[in-house]
C-alpha positions as CSV (number, residue, x, y, z in Angstrom):
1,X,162.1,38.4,-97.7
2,X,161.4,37.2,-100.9
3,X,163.8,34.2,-100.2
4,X,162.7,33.4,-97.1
5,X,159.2,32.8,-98.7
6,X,160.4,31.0,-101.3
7,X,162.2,28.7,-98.6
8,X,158.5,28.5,-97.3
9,X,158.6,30.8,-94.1
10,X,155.7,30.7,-92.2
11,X,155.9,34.1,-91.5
12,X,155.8,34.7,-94.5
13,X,153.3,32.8,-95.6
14,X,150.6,34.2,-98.3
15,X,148.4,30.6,-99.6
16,X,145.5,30.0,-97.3
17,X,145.6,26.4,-98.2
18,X,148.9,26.1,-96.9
19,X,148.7,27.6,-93.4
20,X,147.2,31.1,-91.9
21,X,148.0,33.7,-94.8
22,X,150.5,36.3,-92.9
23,X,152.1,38.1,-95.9
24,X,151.1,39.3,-99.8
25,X,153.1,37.4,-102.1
26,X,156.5,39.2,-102.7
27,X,158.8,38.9,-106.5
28,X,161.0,40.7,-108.1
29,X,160.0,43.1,-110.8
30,X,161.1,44.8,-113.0
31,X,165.2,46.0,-113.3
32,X,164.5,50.1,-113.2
33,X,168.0,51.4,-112.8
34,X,170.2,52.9,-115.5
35,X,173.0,55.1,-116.0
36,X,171.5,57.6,-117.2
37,X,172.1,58.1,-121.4
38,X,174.2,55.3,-121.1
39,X,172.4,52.8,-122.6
40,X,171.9,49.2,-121.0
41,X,172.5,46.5,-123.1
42,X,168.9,45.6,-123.6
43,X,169.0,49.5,-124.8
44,X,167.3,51.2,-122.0
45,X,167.8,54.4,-120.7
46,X,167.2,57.6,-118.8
47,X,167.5,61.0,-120.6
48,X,167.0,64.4,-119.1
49,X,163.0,64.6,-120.2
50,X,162.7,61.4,-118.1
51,X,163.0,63.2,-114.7
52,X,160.3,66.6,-113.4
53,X,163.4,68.0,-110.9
54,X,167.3,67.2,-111.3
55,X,167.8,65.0,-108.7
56,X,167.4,61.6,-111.3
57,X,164.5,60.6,-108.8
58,X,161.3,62.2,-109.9
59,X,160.0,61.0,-112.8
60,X,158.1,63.5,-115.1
61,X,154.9,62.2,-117.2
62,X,157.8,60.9,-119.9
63,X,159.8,59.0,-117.2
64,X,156.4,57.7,-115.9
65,X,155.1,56.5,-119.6
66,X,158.7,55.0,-119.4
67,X,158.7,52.9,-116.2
68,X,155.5,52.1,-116.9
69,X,156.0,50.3,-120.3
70,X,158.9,48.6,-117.9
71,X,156.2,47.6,-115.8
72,X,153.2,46.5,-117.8
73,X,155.7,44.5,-120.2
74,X,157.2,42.5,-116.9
75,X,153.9,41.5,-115.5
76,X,152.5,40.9,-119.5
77,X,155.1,38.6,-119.4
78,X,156.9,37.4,-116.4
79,X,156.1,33.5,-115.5
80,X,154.6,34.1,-111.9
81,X,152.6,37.4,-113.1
82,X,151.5,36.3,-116.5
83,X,148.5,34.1,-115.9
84,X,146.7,36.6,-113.3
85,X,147.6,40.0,-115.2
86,X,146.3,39.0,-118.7
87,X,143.6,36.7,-117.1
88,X,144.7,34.2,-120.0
89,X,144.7,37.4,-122.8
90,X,148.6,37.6,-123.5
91,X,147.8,40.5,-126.6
């Protein structure tokens, strides 16, 4: 989907000024997955703590704090998220 609105779909279609707004903008976001203790080579990482039950879905409130910070860093920082997260404030 993303794709498609990047090729301009009018389906997809989220600017007004454009044509009749039929969709919310789409991106990418952040990259969440890792293998677990095996640490990524940007050095992130799941441990045990990170997840409430043992299935390596549910995050408990240290997983949350974790993806979170994954989160609020990519759209601190991300070109298409920057200006209208920070609202020009980038500290």
């Amino acid at each position: 989907m993303i794709e498609e609105q990047l090729k301009g779909s009018l389906e997809l279609n989220f600017d007004p000024r454009r044509a009749r707004s039929r969709a919310p903008w789409l991106s990418w976001g952040p990259y969440l997955w890792a293998n677990g203790a095996t640490k990524r080579s940007d050095g992130f990482f799941y441990d045990e703590a990170d997840f409430s039950k043992n299935d390596g879905t549910h995050h408990s409130a240290a997983g949350q704090n974790k993806v979170g910070g994954l989160l609020l860093d990519f759209f601190k920082t991300d070109s298409t998220t920057r200006a209208w997260f920070t609202h020009g404030n980038t500290k």
